[in-house]
N, C-alpha and C positions, 0 to 999 in steps of 0.2 A: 679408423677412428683417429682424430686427432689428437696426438701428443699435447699440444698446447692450446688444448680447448680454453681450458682455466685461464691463464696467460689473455688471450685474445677475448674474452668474455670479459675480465677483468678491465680489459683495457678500453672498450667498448660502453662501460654505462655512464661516462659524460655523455656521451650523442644520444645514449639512448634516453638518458633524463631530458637531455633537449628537445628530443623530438615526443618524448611523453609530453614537456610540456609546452608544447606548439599543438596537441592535440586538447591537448583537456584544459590546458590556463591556471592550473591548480598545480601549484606544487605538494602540496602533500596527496592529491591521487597522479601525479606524475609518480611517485616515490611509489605509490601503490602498481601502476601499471609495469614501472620497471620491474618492481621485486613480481609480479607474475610472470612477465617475460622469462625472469632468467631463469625461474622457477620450471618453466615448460621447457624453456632451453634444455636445460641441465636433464630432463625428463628423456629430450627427445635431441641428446647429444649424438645419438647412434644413428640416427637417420639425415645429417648434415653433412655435405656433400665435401670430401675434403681438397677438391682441385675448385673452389669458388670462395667467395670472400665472405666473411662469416658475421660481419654489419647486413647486408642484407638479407639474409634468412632472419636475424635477430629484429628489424626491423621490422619484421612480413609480423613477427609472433609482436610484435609487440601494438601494431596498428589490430592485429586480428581482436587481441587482449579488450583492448580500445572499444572494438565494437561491441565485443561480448558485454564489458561495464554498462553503456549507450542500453542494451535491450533491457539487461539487470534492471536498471534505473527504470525505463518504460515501463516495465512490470508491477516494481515495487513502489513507484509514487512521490509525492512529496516525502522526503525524509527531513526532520526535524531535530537537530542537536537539541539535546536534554540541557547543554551547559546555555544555549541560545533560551532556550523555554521554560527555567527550574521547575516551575510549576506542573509544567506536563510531565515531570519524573515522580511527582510525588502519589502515591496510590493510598488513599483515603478509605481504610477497612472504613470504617462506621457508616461513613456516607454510601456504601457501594454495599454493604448489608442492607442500608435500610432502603437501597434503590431496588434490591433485591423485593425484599418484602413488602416493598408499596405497587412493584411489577403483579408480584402474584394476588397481590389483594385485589388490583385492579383487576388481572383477568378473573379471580372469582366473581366478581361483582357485573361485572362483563357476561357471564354466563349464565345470569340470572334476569337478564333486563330482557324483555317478549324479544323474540324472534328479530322481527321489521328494526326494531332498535337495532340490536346488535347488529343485524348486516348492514348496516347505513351507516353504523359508527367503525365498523370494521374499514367497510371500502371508502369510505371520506379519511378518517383518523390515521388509519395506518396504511394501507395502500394505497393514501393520496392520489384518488378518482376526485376529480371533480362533482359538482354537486350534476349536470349535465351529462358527465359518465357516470358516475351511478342511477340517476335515474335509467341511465340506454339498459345497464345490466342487471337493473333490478323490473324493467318497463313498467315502470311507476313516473307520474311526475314530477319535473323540478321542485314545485315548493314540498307535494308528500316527501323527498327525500329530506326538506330545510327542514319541514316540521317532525318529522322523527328523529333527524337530528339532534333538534334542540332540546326534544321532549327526552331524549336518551341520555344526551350532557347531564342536565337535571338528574336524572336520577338517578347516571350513575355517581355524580356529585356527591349524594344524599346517600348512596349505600358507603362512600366512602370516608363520609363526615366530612365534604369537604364546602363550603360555602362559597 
């Protein structure tokens, strides 16, 4: 193990901020990728080899670091600062109770309209079939799908009081 691990780690995160940010273009996830680097480093000081130069192992963890963020990201999507969007931080009890209770009223009212209704308002409204693929998987045709359709809207409209 190396005496002056610390020493030579320390001495090392200018380059490594540099090439963090030659990698990502972002100084504050350059900041992030180094402090995981040194993070693993420090982790896996015992397995660095001490007859070889200690920039390139830190270099290897820190490009690896790099790709691991790259899949992160792939997975979890557009991500949206809350300070970019106020409005998307804000979480509105009233409105999201009474989305609650207009959901379930709906499904009651939903469970009560014939049969033909509900599956034609099912697979059109909520599983976004086309009028074309629901008739294939209901083998009814185009317009019976359009006219249960519209006769189902109607009524569930009417069990919901909504005009």
């Amino acid at each position: 193990m190396r005496d002056d691990f610390e020493t030579e780690l320390v001495a090392a995160l200018p380059v490594l901020r540099r090439y963090a940010i030659s990698l990502c273009r972002r100084p504050d996830m350059a900041d992030d990728l180094v402090q995981i680097a040194v993070e693993r480093a420090v982790a896996a000081r015992d397995r660095v080899d001490p007859d070889t130069r200690l920039e390139p192992w830190l270099f290897r963890i820190l490009r690896n670091a790099w790709i691991d963020a790259g899949r992160r990201q792939a997975t979890r999507g557009t991500e949206i600062d809350v300070h970019d969007t106020p409005e998307a931080a804000v979480h509105d009890g009233v409105r999201a109770a009474e989305a609650t209770v207009m959901l379930r009223q709906t499904e009651a009212a939903l469970a009560t309209l014939p049969e033909e209704q509900r599956e034609v308002i099912v697979l059109v409204c909520f599983e976004e079939l086309s009028y074309a693929e629901a008739a294939g998987v209901l083998g009814i045709p185009k317009g019976t799908v359009m006219s249960r359709l519209a006769r189902g809207r109607v009524a569930l409209a009417a069990k919901l009081g909504i005009e």
